[in-house]
C-alpha positions in Angstrom: 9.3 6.5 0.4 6.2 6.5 -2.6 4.4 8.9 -0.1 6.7 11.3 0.2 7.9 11.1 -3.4 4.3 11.5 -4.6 3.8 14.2 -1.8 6.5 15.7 -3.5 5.5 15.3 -7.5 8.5 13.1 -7.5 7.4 10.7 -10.0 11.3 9.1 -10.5 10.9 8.6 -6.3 8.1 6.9 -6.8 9.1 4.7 -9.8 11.7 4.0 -7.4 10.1 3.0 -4.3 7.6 0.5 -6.4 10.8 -0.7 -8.6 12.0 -1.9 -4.6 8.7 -3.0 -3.6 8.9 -5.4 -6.8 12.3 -7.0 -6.0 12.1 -7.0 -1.7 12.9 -10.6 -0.7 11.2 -10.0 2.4 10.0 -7.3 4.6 10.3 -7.1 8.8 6.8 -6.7 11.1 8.4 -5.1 14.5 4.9 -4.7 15.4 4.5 -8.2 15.5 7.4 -9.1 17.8 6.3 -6.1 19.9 3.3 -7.3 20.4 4.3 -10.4 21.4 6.6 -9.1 24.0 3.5 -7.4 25.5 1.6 -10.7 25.0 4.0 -12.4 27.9 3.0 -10.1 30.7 0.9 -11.2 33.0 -2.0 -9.7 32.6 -5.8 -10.6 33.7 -7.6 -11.6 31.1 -11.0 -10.4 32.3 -12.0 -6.5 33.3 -9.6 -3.1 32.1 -6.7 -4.7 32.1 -7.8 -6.9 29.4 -9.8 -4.0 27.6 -6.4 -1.9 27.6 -4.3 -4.5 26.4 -7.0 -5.1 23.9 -6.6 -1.2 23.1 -2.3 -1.5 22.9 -2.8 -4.2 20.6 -5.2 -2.2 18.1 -3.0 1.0 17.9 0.6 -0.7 17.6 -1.1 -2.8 14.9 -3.8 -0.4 12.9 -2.4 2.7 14.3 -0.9 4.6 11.2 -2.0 2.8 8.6 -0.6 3.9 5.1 -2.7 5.4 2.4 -2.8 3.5 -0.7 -4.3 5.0 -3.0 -1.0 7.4 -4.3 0.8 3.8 -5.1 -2.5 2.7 -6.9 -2.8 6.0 -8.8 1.0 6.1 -10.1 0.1 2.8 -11.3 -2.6 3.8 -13.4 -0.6 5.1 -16.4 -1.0 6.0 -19.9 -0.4 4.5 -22.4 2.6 5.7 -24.1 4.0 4.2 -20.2 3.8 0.8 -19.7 6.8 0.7 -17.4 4.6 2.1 -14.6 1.7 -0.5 -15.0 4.2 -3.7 -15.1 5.8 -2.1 -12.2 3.0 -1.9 -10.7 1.9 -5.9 -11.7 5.6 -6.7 -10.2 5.3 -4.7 -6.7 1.6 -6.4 -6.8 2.7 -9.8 -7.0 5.5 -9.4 -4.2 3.2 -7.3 -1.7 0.2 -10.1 -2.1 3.3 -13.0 -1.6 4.2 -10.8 1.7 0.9 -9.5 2.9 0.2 -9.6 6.3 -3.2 -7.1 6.9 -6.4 -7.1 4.7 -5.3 -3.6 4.0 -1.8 -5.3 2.4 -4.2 -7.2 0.1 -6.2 -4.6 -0.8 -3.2 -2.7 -2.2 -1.7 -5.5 -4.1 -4.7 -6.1 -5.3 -5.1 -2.2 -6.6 -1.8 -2.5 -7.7 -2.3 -5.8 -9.9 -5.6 -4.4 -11.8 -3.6 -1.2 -12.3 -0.8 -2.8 -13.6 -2.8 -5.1 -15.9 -2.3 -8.6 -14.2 -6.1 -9.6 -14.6 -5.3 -12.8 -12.7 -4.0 -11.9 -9.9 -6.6 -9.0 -9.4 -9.8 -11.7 -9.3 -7.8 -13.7 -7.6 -7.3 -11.2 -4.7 -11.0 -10.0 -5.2 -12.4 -14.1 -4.6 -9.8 -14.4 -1.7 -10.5 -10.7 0.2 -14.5 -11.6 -0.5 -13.9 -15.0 1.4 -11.7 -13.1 4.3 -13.7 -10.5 4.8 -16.5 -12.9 5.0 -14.8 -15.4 7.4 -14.1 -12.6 10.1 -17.2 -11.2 10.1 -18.8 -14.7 11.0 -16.0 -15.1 13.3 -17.2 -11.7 15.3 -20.6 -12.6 15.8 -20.1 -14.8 19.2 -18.3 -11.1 20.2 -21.4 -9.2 19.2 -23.7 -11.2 20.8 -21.9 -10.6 23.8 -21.9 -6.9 23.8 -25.7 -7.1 22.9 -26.7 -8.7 26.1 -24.3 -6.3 28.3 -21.8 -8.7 29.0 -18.5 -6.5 28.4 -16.2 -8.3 30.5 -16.9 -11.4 28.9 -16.4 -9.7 25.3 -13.4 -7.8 26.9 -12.1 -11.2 27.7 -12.3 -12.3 24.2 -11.1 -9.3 22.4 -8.4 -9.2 24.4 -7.5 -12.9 23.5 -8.2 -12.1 19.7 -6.3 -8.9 19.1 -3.1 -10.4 20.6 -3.7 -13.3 18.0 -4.6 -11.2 15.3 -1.3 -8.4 16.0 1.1 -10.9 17.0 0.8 -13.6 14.5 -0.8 -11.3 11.4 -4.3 -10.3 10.6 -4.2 -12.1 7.2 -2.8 -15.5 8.6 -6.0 -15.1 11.6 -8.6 -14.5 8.9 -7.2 -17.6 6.8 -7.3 -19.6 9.9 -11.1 -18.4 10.5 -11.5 -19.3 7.1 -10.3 -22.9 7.0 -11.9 -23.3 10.5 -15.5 -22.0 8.6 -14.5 -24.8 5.6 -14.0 -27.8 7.8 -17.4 -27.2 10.0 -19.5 -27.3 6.9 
């Protein structure tokens, strides 16, 4: 709704669509339960089958992912408008509380130092700086595969991680890798 409202120049649309964001209880993931459906074939998990699975998973998950920066922007009001910026600090707090993707948190997180919470944006800052973090050291097993030319073995483990990562969320993964990284220290 914001995208097309701002597409449009529509700024009551996109008051609107951020006024709903703040006050959502909850908000569905099909792409999830999809993706879980696919999960419970029987597929190998070694060789193409396991690459194109791998592949499903990626573009059902990250495969029209939204842009951002328009909700940000609106956000980022004058003045003489504070109902825009505390809008924005009430869709922020609701979209971190239901955030799913690294991407999820990265808007709330806009959204909060647009709308003024200063909290809540260094809190999302410290906790997408640890994330990020925690998957890339989660990766490098998966790298060093593909260095020494063993694809199907990397195959085998993508495969393996992008059905976790889709099915049960990107952001709950990443706080698993992170908590798994905390405990081996």
């Amino acid at each position: 709704m914001f995208k097309e409202a701002a597409r449009d120049g529509d700024l009551q649309g996109q008051r609107e669509s951020l006024y709903q964001a703040g006050i959502a209880p909850y908000s569905d993931d099909y792409t999830a339960q999809a993706i879980r459906m696919l999960g419970a074939l029987p597929l190998q998990d070694r060789g193409p089958e396991a690459m194109v699975a791998s592949e499903v998973y990626r573009k059902l998950a990250w495969g029209d992912l939204p842009n951002i920066a328009p909700a940000v922007s609106y956000c980022k009001a004058p003045a003489d408008q504070p109902d825009r910026r505390a809008l924005g600090a009430r869709a922020a707090a609701v979209h971190a509380r239901q955030a799913r993707t690294l991407l999820d948190l990265a808007l709330a997180k806009g959204l909060a130092k647009e709308g003024g919470d200063v909290a809540l944006d260094e809190a999302l800052k410290n906790e997408l700086d640890q994330l990020r973090n925690a998957m890339q050291d989660s990766s490098a097993p998966l790298m060093e595969l593909l260095a020494r030319g063993e694809g199907c073995a990397a195959g085998a483990i993508m495969y393996k991680q992008m059905y976790e990562v889709a099915s049960g969320g990107e952001l709950a993964w990443a706080r698993a890798r992170l908590a798994a990284s905390a405990t081996a220290r």
